[in-house]
C-alpha positions in Angstrom: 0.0 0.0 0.0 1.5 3.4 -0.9 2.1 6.2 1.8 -0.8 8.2 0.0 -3.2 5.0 0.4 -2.7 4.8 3.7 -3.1 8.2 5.2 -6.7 8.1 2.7 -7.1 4.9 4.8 -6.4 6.4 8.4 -8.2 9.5 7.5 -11.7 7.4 6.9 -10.8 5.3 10.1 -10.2 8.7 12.4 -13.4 9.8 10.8 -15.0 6.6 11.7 -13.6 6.6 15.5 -14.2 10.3 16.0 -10.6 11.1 16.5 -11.0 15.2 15.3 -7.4 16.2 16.5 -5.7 13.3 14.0 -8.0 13.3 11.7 -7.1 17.3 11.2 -3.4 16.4 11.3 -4.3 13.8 8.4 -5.8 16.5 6.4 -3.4 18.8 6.6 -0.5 16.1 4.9 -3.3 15.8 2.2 -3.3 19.2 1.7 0.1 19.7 1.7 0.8 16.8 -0.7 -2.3 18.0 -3.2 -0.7 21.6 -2.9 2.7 20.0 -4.2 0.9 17.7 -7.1 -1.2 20.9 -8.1 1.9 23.0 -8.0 4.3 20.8 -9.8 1.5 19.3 -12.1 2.9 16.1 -10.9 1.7 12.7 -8.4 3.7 12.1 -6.2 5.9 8.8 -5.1 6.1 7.7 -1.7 9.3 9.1 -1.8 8.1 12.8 -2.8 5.8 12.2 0.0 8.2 11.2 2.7 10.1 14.8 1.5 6.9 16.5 2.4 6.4 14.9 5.3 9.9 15.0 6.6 9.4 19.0 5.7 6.0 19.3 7.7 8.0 17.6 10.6 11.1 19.6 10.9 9.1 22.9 10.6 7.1 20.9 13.9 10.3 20.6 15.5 11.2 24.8 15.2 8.1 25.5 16.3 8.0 23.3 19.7 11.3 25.2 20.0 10.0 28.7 19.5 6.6 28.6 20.9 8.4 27.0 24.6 10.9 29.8 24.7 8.2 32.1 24.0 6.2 30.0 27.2 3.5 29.0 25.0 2.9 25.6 26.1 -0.6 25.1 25.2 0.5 25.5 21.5 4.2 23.8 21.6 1.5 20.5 23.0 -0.4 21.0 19.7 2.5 20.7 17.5 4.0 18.2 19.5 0.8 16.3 18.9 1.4 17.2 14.8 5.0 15.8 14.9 3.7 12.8 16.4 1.0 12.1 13.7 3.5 12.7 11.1 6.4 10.3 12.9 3.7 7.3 11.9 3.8 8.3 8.3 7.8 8.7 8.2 10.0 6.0 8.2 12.3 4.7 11.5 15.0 7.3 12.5 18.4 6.1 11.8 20.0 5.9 15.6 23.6 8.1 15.6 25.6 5.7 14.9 24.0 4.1 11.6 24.3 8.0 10.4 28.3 8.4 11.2 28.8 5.1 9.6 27.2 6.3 6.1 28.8 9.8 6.8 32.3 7.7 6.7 30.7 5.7 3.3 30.0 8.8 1.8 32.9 10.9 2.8 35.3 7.8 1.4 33.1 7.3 -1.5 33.6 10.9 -3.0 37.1 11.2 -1.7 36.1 14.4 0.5 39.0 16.0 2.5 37.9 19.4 2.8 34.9 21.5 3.5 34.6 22.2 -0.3 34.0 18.8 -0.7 30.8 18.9 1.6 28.3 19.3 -1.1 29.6 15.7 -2.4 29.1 14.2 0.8 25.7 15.7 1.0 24.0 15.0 -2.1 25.4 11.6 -1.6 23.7 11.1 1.3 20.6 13.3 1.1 18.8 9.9 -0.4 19.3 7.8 1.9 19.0 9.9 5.0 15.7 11.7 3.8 12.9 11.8 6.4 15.2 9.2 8.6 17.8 12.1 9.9 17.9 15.7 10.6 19.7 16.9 7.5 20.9 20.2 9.3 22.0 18.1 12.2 23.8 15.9 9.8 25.5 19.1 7.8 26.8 20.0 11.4 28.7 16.2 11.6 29.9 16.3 7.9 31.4 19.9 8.6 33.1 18.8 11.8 34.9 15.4 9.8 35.9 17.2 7.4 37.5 20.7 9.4 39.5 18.4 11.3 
């Protein structure tokens, strides 16, 4: 079953249960996803829509960040609730020590040995890593093997 099959298939079943808080999350990935088929004139493969659902999820993640420095907690709980709907939909985090290992792959693999190199070692890696890593997070590691 694709990725877009299934959130059409938990949408109906949060419908079904009553479940307005997921069911609202739901909508809003089929929104986003029709907003990127509509603008690109394209459908989308599960891969597409693990990008737009890794992109939903990291904008998630800076606002849990802003809204608790800013002592909002009743709205950081809310999109703490949205990043957890959309962890269902993304694939199984890589743990930090799978990511240094394809860092090293990667880094060996385009024969990187300075910073200028970094862009290699990114778009080598920015397949496999999508929606399992934080890609900023990941820039800050590359930088740091390579600088030293």
């Amino acid at each position: 079953m694709s990725l877009k099959d299934r959130l059409q298939e938990d949408m109906k079943a949060a419908m079904r249960a009553g479940d307005k808080r997921r069911l609202a999350v739901i909508r809003l990935i089929n929104a986003a996803i029709k907003q990127r088929e509509v603008d690109e004139r394209i459908t989308l493969d599960d891969a597409q829509v693990t990008a737009v659902l890794d992109k939903m999820a990291k904008q998630r993640r800076e606002s849990v960040d802003q809204y608790q420095q800013a002592g909002r907690d009743d709205l950081a709980a809310q999109e703490t609730f949205e990043l957890g709907v959309l962890a269902d939909y993304l694939p199984e985090p890589l743990s930090e020590d799978e990511i240094d290992a394809l860092i090293a792959t990667a880094i060996s693999a385009t024969g990187a040995a300075s910073l200028k190199d970094m862009g290699k070692v990114m778009a080598q890696l920015k397949g496999q890593l999508a929606g399992r890593a934080d890609m900023g997070a990941v820039s800050a590691r590359i930088k740091s093997r390579l600088s030293a």
